[in-house]
C-alpha positions as a Markdown table, in Angstrom:
| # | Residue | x | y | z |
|---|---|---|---|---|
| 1 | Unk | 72.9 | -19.5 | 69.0 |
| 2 | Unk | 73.1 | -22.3 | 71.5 |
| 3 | Unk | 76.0 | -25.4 | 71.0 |
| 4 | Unk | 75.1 | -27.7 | 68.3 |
| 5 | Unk | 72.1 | -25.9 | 67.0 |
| 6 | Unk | 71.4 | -25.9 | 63.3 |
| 7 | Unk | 69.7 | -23.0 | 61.3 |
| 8 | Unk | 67.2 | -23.2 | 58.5 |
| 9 | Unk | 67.8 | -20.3 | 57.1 |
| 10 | Unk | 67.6 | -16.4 | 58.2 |
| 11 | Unk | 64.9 | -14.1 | 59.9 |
| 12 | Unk | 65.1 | -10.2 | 60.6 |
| 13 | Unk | 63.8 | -8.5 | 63.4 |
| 14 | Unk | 61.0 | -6.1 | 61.5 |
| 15 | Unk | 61.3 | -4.8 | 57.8 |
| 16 | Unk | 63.8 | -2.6 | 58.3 |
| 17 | Unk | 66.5 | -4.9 | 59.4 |
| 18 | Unk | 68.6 | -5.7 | 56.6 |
| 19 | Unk | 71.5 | -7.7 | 58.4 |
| 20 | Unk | 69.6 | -11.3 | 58.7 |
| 21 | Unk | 70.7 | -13.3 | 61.0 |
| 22 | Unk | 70.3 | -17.6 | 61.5 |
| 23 | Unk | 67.6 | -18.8 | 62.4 |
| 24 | Unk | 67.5 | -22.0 | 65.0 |
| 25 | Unk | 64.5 | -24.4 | 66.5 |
| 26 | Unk | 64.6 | -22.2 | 69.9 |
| 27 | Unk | 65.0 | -18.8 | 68.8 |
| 28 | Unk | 61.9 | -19.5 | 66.3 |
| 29 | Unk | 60.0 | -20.7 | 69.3 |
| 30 | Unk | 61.1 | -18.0 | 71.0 |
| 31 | Unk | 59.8 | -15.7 | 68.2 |
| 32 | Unk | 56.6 | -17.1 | 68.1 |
| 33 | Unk | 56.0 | -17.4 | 71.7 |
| 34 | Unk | 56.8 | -13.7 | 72.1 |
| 35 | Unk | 54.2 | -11.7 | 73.8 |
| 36 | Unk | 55.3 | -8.4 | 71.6 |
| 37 | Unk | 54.6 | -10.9 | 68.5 |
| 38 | Unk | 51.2 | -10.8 | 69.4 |
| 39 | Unk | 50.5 | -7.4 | 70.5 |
| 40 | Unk | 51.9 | -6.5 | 67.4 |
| 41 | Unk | 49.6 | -9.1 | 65.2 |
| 42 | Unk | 46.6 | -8.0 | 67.2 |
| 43 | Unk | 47.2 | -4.3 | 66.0 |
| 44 | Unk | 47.6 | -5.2 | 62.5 |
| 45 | Unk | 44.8 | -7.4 | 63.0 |
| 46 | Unk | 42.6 | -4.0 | 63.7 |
| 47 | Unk | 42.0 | -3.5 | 60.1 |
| 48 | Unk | 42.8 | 0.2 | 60.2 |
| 49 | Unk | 45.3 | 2.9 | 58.7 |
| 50 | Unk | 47.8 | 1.7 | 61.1 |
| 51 | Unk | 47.8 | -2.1 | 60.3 |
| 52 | Unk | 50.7 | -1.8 | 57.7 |
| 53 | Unk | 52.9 | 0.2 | 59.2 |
| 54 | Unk | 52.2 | -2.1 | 62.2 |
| 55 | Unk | 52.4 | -5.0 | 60.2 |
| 56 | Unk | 56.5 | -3.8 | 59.5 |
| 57 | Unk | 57.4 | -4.0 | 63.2 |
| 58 | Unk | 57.1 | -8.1 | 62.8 |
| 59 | Unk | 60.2 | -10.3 | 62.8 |
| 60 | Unk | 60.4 | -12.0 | 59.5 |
| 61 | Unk | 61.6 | -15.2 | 58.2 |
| 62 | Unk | 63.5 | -15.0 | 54.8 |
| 63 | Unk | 62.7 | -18.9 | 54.1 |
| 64 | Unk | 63.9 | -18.8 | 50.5 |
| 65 | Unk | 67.4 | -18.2 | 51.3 |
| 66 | Unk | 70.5 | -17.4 | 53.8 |
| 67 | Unk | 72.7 | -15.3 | 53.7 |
| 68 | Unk | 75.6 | -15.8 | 55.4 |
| 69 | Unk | 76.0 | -12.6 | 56.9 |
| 70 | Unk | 75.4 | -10.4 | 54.0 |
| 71 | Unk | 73.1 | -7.7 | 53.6 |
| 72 | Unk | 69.4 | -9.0 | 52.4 |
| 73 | Unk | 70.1 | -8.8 | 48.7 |
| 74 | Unk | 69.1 | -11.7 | 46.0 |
| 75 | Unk | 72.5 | -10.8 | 45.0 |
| 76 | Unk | 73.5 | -12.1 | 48.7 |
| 77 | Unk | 71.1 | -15.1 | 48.7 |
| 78 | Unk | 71.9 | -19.0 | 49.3 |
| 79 | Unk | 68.8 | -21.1 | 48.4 |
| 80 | Unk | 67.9 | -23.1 | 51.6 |
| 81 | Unk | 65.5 | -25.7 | 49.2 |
| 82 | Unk | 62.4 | -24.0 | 50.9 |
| 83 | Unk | 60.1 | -22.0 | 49.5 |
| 84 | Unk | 56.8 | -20.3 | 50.8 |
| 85 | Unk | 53.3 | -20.0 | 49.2 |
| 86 | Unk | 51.8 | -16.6 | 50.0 |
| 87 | Unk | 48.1 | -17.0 | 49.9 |
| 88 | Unk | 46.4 | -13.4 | 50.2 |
| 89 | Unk | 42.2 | -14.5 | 50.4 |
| 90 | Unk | 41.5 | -10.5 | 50.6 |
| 91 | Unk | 43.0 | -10.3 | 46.9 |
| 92 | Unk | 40.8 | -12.9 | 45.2 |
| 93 | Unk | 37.4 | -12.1 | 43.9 |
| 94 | Unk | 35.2 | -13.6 | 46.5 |
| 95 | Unk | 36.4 | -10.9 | 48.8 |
| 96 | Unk | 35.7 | -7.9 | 46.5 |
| 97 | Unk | 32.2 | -9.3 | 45.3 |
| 98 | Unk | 31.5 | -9.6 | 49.6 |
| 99 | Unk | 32.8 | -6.2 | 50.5 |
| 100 | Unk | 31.3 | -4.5 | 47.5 |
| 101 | Unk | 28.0 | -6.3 | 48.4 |
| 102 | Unk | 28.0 | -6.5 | 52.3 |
| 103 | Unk | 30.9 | -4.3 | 53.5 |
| 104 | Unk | 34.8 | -4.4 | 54.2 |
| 105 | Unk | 34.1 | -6.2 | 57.5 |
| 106 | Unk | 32.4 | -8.5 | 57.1 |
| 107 | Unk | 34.3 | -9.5 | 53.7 |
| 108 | Unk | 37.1 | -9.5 | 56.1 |
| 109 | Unk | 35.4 | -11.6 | 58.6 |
| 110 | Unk | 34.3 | -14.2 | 55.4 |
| 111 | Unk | 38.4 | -14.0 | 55.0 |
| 112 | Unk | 39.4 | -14.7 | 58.1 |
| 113 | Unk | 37.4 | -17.8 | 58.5 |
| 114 | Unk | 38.0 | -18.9 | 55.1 |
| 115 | Unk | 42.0 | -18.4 | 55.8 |
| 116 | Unk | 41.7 | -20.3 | 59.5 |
| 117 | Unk | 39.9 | -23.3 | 57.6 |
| 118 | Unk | 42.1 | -23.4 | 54.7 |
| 119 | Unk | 45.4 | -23.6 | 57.0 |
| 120 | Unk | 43.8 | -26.6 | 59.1 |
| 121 | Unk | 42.7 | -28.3 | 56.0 |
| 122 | Unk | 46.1 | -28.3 | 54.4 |
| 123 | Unk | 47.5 | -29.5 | 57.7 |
| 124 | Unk | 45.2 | -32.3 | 57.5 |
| 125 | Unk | 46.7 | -33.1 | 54.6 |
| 126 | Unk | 50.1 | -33.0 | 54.9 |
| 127 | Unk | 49.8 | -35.2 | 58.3 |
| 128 | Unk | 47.9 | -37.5 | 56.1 |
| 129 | Unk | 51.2 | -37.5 | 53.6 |
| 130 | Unk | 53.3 | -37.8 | 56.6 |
| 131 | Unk | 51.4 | -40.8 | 57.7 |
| 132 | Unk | 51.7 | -42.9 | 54.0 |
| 133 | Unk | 47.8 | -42.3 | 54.1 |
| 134 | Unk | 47.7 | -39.7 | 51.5 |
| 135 | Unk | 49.1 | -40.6 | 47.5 |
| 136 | Unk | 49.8 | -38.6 | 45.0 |
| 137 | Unk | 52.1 | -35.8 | 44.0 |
| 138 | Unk | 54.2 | -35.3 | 47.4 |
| 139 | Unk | 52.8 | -31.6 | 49.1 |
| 140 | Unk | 56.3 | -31.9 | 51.3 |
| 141 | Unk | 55.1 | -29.4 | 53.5 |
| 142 | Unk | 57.0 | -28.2 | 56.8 |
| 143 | Unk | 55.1 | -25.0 | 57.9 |
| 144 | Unk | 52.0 | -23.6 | 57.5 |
| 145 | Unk | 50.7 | -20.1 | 60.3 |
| 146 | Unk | 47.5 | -17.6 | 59.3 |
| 147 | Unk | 49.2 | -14.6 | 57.9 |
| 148 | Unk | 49.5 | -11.0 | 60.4 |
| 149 | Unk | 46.7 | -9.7 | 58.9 |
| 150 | Unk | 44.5 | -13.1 | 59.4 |
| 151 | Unk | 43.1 | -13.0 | 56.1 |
| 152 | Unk | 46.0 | -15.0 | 54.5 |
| 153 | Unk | 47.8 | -18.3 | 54.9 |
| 154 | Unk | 51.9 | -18.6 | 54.6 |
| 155 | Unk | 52.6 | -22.4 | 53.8 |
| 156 | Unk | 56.5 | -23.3 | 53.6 |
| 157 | Unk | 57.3 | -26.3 | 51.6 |
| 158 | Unk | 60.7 | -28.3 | 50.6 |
| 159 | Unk | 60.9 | -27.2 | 47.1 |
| 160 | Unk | 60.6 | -29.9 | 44.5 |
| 161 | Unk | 63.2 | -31.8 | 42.6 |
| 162 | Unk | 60.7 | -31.1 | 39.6 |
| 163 | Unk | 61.1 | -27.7 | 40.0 |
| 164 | Unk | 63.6 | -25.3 | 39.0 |
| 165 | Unk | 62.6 | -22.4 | 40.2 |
| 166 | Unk | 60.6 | -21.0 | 43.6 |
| 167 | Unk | 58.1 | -19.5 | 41.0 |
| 168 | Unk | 57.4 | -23.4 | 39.3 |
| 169 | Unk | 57.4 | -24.2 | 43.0 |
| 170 | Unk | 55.0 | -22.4 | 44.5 |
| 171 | Unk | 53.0 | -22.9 | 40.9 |
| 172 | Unk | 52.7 | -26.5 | 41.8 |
| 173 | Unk | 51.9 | -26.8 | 45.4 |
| 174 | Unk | 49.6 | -24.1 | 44.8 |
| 175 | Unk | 47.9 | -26.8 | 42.0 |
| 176 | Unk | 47.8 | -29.5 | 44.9 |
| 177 | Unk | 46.2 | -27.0 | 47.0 |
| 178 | Unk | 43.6 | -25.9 | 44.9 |
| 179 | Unk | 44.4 | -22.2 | 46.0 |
| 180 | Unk | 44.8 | -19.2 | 44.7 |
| 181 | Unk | 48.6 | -17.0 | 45.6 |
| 182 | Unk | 50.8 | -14.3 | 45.3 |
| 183 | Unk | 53.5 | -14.8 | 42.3 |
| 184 | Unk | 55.0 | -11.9 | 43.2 |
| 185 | Unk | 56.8 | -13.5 | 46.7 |
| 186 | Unk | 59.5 | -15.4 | 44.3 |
| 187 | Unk | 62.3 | -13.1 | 44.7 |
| 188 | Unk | 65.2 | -15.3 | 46.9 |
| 189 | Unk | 65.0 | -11.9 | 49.4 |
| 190 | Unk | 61.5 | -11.8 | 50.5 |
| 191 | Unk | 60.7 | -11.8 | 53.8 |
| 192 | Unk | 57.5 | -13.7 | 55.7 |
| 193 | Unk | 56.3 | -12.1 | 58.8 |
| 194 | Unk | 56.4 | -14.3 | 62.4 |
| 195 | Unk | 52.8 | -14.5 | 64.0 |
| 196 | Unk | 51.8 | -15.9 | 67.4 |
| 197 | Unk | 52.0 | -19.7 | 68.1 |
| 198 | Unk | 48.2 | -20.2 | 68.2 |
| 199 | Unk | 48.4 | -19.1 | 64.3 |
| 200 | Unk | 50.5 | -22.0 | 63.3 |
| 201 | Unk | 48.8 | -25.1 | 62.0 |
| 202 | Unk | 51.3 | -27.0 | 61.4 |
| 203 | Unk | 55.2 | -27.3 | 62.1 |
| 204 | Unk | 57.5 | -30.1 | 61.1 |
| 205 | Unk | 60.6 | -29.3 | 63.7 |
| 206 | Unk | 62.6 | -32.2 | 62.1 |
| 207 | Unk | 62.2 | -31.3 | 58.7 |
| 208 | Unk | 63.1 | -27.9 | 59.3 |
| 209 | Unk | 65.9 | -28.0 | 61.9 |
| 210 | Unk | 67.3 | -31.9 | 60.4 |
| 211 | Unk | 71.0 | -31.8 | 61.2 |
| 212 | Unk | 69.5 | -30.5 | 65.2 |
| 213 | Unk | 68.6 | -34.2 | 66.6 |
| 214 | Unk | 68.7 | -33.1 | 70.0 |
| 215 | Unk | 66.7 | -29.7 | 69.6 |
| 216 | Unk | 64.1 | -31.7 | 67.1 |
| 217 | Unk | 63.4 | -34.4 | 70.0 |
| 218 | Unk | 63.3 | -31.8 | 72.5 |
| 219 | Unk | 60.9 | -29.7 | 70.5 |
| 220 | Unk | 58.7 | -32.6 | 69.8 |
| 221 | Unk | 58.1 | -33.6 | 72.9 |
| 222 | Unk | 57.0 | -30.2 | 74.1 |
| 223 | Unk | 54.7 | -30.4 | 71.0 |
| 224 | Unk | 53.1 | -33.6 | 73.0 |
């Protein structure tokens, strides 16, 4: 970790790692500018009887909690007041009604697109919150990337003083969305897989990194 540099909360370097370690603005550049990042989400992206095992090779963020140098147990968990929306498109019915109708690939295909549209539509939004154009319940939104597979979207979101809990969380920005999710992503241990840069719809560097001024500005500008 460079001088001065803040994490946001942990990431692992594939499934198996269980020893988290902080993660900062430049080592999650790093991550997602990382040419084995994607190689790797290519493969999964392949759609065949490797793609999960593939898939577990992926750093991972654990943006629910840190864990100060513990093993990756809830037991082990510090909430970092994030939480992330797992939206799995190949699990809702429009999916199985296409690939029962017109085949797995091109119900993947649908998927895909419908995934790539969603993620640049909820950016639209949240740049229209962070501009005082768009009212309403806040979405508070710092992250959003297409999933490994690139039929899902991952969105991170500041949890809610509403909210007790990263289930009534993601319940609610999953309302604002309009979208469909997976409940089961509310334990404080889950990880989030890392894809390639070009996946990433949205990124708030100063809401994620806040206490980093120097990395945030930096970061910024290069966003420019």
């Amino acid at each position: 970790m460079k001088q001065n540099e803040i994490a946001c909360c942990d990431f692992v370097t594939s499934a198996r790692d269980n020893q988290p370690k902080p993660l900062t603005g430049s080592l999650l550049k790093e991550l997602i500018e990382s040419q084995a990042v994607y190689v790797l989400t290519e493969r999964v992206r392949l759609h065949n009887e490797k793609s999960e095992a593939v898939k577990l090779q992926l750093p991972a963020v654990t943006w629910q909690s840190e864990f100060n140098g513990k093993m990756r147990k809830d037991i082990n968990a510090s909430p970092t007041g994030f939480f992330c929306l797992d939206v799995d498109i190949h699990h809702e019915p429009e999916f199985h009604a296409i690939c029962e109708g017109r085949g797995r690939m091109v119900a993947l295909a649908w998927a895909e697109q419908e995934a790539e549209e969603r993620a640049q539509r909820w950016a639209k939004m949240q740049q229209e919150e962070d501009s005082g154009m768009r009212k309403g319940e806040p979405l508070q939104i710092v992250a959003i990337h297409i999933s490994p597979s690139g039929t899902g979207v991952h969105v991170v979101a500041m949890c809610d003083e509403t909210c007790a809990t990263i289930a009534a969380n993601q319940k609610r920005l999953a309302r604002l969305l309009n979208t469909s999710y997976d409940e089961v992503c509310k334990d404080w241990a889950r990880i989030f897989f890392i894809v390639p840069r070009r996946d990433w719809t949205y990124i708030d560097w100063r809401a994620l990194f806040y206490d980093d001024i120097e990395q945030n500005e930096e970061e910024e500008n290069e966003e420019e």
